[in-house]
Rosetta silent file (secondary structure, phi, psi, omega in degrees, C-alpha in Angstrom):
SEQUENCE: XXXXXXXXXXXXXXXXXXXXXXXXXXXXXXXXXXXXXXXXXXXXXXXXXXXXXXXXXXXXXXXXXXXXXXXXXXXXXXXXXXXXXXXXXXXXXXXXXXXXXXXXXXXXXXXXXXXXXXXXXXXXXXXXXXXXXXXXXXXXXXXXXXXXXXXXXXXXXXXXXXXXXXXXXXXXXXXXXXXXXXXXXXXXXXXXXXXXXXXXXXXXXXXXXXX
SCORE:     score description
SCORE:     0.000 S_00000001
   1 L     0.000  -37.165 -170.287  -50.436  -27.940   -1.468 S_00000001
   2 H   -77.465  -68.795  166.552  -54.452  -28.878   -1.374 S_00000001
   3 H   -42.883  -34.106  177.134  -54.090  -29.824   -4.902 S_00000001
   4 H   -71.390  -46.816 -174.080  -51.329  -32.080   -4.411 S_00000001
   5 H   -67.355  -49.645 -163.103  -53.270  -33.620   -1.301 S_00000001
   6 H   -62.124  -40.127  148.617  -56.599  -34.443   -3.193 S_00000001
   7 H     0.979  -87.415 -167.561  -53.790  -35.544   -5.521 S_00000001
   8 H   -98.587    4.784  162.509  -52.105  -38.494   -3.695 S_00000001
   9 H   -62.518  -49.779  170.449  -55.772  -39.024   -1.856 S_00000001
  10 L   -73.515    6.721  178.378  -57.006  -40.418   -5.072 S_00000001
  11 L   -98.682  153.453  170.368  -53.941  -42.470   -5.620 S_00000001
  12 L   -53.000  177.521 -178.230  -53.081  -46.220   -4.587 S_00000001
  13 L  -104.588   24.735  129.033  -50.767  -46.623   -1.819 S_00000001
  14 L   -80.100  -36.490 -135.221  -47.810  -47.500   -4.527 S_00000001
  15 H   -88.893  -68.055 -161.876  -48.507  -44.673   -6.320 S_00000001
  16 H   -76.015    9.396  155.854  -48.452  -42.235   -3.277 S_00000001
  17 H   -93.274  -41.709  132.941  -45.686  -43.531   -2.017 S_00000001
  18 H   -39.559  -42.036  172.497  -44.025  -43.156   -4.886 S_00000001
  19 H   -84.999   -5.351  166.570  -45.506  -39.921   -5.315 S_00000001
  20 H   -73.116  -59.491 -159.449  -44.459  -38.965   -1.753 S_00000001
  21 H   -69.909  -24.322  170.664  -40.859  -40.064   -2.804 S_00000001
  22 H   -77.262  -54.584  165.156  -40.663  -37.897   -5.594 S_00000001
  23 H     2.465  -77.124 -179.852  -42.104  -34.910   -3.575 S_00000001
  24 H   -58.410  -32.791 -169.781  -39.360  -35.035   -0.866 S_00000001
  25 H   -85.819  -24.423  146.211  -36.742  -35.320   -3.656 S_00000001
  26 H   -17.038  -63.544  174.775  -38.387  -32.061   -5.403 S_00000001
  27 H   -53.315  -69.656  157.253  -38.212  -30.504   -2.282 S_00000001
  28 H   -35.613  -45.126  178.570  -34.601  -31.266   -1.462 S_00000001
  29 H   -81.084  -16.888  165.846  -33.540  -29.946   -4.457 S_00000001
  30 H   -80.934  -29.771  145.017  -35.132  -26.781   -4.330 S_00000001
  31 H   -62.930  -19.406  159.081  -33.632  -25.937   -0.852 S_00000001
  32 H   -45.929  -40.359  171.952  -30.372  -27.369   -2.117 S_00000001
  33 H   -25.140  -50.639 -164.184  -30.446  -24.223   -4.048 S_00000001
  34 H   -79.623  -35.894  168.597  -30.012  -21.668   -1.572 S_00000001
  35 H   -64.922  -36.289  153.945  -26.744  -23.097   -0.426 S_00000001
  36 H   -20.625  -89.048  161.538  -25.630  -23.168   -3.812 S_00000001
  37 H   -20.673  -71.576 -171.486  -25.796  -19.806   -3.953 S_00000001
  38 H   -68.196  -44.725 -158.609  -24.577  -18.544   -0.520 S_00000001
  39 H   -83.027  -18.336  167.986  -21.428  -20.876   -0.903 S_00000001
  40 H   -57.117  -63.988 -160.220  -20.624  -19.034   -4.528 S_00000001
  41 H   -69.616  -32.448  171.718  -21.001  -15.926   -3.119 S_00000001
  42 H   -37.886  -54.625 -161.015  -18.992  -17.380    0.396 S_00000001
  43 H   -79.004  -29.853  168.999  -16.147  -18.558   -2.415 S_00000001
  44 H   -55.834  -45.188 -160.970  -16.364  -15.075   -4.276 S_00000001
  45 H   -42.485  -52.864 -160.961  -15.933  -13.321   -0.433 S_00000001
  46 H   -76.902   -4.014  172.195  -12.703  -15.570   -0.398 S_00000001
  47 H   -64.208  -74.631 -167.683  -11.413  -14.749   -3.470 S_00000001
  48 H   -68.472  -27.368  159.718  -10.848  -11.003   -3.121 S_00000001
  49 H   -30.357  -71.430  172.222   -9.978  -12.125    0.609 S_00000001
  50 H   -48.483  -42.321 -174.199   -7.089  -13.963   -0.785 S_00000001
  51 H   -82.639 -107.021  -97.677   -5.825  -11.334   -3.347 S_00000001
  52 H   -53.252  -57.941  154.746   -5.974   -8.921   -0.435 S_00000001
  53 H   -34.922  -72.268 -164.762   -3.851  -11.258    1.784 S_00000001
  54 H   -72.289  -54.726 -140.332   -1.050  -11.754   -1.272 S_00000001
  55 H   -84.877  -10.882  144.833   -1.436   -8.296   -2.357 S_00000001
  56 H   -69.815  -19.878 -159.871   -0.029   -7.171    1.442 S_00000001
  57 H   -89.205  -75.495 -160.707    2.075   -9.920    1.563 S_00000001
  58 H   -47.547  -32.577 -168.276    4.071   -9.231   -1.797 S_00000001
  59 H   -82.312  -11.068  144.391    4.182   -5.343   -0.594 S_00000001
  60 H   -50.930  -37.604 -156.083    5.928   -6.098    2.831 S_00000001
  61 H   -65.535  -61.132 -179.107    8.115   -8.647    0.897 S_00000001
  62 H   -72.478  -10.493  136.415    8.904   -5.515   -1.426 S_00000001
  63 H   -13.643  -87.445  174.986    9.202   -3.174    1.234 S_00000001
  64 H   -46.951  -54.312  173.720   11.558   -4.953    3.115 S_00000001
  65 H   -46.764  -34.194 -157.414   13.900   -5.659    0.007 S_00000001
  66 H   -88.684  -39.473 -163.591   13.853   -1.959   -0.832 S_00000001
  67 H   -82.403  -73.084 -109.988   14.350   -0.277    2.882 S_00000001
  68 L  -116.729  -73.296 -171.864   16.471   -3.259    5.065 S_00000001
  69 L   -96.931    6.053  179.681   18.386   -4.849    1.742 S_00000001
  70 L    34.143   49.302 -169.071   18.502   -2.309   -0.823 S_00000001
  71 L   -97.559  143.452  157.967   17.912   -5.221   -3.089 S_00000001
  72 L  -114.798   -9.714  160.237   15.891   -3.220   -5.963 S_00000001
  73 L   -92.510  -36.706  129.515   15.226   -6.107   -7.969 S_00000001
  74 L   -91.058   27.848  162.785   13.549   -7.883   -5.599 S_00000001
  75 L   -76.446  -69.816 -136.839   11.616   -4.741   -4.142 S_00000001
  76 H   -74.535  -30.208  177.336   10.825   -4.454   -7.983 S_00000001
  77 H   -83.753  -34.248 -147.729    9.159   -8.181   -8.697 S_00000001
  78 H   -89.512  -37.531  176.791    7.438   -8.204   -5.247 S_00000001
  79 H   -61.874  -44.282 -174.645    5.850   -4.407   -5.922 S_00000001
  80 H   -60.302  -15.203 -173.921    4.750   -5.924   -9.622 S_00000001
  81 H  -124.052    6.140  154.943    3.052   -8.577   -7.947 S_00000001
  82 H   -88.684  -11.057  171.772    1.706   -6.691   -5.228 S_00000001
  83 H   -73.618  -52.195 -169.621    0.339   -4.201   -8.114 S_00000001
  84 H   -55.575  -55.666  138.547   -1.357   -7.319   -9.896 S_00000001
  85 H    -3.880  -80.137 -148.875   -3.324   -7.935   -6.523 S_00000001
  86 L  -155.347  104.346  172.986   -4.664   -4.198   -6.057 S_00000001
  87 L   -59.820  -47.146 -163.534   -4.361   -1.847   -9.079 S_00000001
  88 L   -39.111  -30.303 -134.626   -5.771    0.300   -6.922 S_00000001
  89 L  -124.594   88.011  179.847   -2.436    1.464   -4.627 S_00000001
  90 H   -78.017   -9.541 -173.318   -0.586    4.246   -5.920 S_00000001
  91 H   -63.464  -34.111  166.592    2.131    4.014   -3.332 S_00000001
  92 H   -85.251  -10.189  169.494    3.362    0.812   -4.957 S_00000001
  93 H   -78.752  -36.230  179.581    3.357    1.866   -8.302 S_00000001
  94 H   -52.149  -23.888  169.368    5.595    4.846   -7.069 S_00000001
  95 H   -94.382   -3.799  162.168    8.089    2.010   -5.600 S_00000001
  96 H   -76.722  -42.185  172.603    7.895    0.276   -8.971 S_00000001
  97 H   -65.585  -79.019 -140.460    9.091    3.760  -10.474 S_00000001
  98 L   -82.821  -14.523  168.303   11.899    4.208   -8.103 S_00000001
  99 H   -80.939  -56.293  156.218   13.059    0.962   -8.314 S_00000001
 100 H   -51.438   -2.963 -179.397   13.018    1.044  -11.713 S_00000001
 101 H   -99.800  -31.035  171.135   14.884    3.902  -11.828 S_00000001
 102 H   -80.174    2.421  149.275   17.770    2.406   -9.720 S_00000001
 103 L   -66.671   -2.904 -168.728   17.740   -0.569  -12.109 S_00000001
 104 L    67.247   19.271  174.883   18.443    1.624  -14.932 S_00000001
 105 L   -99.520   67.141  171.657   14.980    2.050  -16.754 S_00000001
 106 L   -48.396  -72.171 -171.930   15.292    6.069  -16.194 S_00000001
 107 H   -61.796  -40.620 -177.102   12.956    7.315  -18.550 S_00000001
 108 H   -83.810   39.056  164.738    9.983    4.838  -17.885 S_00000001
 109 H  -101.578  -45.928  177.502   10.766    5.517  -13.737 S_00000001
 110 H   -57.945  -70.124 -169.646   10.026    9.229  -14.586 S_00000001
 111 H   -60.121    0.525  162.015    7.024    9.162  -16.208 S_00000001
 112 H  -114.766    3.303  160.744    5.563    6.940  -12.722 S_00000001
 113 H   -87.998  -68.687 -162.360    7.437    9.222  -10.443 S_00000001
 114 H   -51.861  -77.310  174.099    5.695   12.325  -12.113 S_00000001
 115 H    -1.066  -67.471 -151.141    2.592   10.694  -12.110 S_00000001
 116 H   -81.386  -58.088 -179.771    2.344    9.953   -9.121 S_00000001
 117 H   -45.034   -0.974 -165.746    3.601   13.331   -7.759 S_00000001
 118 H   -89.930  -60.463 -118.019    0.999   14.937  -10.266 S_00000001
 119 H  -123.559  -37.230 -176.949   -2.151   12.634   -9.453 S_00000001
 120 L   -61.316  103.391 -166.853   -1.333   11.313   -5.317 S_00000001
 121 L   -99.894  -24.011  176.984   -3.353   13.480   -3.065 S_00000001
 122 L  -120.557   58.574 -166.439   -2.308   11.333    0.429 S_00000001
 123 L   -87.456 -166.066 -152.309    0.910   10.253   -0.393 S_00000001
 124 L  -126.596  105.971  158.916    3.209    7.997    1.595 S_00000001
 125 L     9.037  -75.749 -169.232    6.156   10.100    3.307 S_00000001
 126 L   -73.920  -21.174  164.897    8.971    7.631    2.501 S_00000001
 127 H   -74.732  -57.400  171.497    8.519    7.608   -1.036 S_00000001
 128 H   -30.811  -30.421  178.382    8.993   11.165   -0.886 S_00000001
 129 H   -87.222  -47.621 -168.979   12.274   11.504    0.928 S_00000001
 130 H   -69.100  -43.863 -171.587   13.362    8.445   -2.166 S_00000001
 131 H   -65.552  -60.426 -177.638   12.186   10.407   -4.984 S_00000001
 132 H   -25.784  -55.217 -167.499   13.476   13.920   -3.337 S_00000001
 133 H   -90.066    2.680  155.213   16.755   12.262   -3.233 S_00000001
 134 H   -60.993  -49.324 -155.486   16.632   10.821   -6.766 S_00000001
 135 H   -84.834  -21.997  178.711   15.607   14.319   -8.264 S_00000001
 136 H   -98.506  -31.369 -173.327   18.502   15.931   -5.879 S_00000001
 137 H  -101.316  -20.631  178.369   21.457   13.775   -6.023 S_00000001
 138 H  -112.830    3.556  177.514   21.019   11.693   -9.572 S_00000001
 139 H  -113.342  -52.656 -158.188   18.701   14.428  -11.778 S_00000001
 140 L   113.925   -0.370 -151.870   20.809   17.474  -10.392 S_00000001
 141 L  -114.377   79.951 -143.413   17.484   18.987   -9.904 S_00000001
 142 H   -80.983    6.063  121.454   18.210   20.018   -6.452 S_00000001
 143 H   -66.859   -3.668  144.895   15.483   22.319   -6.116 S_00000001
 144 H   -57.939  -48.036  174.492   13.017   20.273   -6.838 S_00000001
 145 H   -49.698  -75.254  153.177   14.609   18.297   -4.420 S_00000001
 146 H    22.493  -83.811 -168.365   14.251   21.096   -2.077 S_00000001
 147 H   -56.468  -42.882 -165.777   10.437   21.247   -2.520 S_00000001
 148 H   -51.556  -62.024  169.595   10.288   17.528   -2.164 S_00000001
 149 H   -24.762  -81.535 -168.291   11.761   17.460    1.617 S_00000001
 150 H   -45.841  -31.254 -173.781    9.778   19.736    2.607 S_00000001
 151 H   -81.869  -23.046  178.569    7.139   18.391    1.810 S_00000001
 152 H   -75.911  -31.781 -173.114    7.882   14.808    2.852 S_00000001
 153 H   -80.536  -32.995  150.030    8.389   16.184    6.472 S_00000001
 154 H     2.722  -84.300 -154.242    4.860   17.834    5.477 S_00000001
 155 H   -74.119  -23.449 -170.417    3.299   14.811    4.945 S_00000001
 156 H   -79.146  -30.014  174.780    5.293   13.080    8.200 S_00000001
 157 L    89.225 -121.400  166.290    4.051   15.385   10.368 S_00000001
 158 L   -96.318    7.340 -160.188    4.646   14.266   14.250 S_00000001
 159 L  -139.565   10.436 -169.931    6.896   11.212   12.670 S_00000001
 160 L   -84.736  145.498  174.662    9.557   13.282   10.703 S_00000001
 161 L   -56.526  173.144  173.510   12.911   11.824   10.630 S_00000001
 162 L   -88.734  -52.195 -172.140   16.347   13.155   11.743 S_00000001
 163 L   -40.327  -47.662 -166.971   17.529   11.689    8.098 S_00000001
 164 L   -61.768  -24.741  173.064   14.688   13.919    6.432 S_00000001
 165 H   -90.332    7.977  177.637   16.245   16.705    8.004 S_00000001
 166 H   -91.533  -86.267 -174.486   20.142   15.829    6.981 S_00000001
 167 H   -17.701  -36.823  175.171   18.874   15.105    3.700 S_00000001
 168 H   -81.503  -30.053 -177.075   17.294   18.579    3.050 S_00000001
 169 H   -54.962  -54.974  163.791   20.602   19.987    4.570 S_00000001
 170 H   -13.370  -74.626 -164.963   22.421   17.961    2.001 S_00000001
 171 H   -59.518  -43.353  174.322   20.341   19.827   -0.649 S_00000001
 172 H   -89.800   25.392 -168.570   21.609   22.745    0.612 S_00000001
 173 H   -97.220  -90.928 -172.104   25.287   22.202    0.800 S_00000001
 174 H   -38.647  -22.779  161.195   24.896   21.424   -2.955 S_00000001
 175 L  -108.476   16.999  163.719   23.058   24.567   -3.872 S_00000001
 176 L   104.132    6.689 -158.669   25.603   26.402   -1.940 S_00000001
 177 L  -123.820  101.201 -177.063   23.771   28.143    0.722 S_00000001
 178 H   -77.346   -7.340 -178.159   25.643   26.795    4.310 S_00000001
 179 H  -113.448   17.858  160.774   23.612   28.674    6.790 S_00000001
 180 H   -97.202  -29.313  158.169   20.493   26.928    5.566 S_00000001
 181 H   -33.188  -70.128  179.227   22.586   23.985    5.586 S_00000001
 182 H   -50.395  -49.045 -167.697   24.013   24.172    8.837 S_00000001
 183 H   -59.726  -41.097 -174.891   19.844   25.033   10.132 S_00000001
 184 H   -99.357   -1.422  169.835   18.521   21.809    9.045 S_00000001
 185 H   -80.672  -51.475 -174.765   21.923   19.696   10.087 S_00000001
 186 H   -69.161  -45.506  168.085   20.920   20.637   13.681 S_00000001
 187 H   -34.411  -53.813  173.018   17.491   19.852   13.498 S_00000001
 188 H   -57.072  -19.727 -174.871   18.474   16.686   12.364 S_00000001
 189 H   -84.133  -70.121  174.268   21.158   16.254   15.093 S_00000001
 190 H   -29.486  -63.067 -162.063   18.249   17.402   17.957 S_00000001
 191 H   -85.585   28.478 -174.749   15.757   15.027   16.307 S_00000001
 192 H  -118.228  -15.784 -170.923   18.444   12.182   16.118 S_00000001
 193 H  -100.872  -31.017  159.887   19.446   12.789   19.431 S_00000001
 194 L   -42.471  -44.886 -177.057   15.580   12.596   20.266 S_00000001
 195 L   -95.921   -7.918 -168.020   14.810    8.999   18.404 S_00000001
 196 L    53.795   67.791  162.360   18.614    7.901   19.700 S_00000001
 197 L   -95.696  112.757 -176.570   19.649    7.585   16.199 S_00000001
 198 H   -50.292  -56.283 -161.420   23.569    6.714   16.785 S_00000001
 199 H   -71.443  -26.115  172.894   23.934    7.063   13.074 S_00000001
 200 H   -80.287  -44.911  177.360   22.275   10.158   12.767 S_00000001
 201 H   -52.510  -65.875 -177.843   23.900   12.031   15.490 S_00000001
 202 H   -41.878  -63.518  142.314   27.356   11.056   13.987 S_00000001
 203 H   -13.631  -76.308 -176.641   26.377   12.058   10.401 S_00000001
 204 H   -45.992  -65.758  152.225   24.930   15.180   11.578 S_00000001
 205 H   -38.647  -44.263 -177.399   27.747   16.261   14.053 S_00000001
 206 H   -60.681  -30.521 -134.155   30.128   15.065   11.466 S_00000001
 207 H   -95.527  -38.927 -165.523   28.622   17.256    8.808 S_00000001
 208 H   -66.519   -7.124 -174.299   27.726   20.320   11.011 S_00000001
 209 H   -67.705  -50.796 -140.297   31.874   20.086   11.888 S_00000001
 210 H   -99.107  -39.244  177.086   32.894   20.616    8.173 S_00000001
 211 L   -37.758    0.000    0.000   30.440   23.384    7.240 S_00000001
């Protein structure tokens, strides 16, 4: 700065005002800098902001399609483009596999149902009851199914379903053994009569009639 001073001391007064005018514009541009910067990284922030925002967005969209409208083809674009978003989420590739499986691309649904059932240490409940009942009512491999139930009311906790428990009954109608059958159709009727599932209670009642 002292250098600069003695600088425009010895200069005429065009000269330092010129040499003033360059200064200031010197100046400006090197504090321009810093905004520069901060608004890349601000526009980076908003970037992964954004795919976060679409990548929930497409996986309600497919959600909804799969659970509400049993649409599987659009559950199946809306999971692919909630995958593209956040690789990261195995619970949607497991609803790409099961969708894909009810679409009729069996073998590549299996190899992303095993996967996931392999590699998924926190898995997500409701996939669990859909695979269970792919592996019990469309593989045949109703003890596998079996394991699968259980384990989905496992993972459910305080939140298990009346359906998870008709559904495991189910499995046991089909591998023949009615008084385990019968055990988990009332659980399912008690926790159906608990959530005031109309639909369950009827189902259940219905089922626990014919046994």
């Amino acid at each position: 700065m002292r250098v600069i001073q003695h600088f425009i001391a010895g200069a005429s007064m065009r000269s330092r005002n010129v040499l003033c005018v360059a200064i200031l514009v010197l100046l400006f541009i090197g504090c321009a800098t810093v905004p520069t910067q901060l608004s890349k990284e601000t526009s980076t922030a908003l970037s992964e902001g954004q795919k976060l925002i679409k990548y929930q967005e497409y996986k309600n969209i497919g959600i909804r399609s799969y659970h509400d409208t049993r649409n599987y083809a659009d559950a199946l674009d809306a999971f692919l483009k909630a995958n593209e978003y956040n690789e990261e989420d195995a619970d949607v590739k497991a609803y790409i596999g099961v969708c894909y499986y009810y679409l009729g691309k069996k073998q590549k649904a299996i190899e992303i149902i095993n996967s996931y059932l392999t590699n998924e240490k926190d898995p997500d409940p409701t996939i669990y009851h859909s695979i269970a009942g792919i592996y019990g009512y469309n593989l045949g491999q109703v003890d596998r199914a079996i394991e699968l139930f259980y384990e989905t009311i496992k993972y459910r906790k305080n939140y298990v379903s009346c359906w998870d428990y008709i559904q495991l009954a189910e499995m046991y109608v089909l591998k023949g053994d009615k008084k385990m059958a019968k055990e988990y159709f009332e659980k399912g009727l008690k926790r159906a009569e608990e959530q005031n599932d109309k639909n369950g209670i009827e189902s259940a009642r219905k089922r626990i009639g014919e046994i």
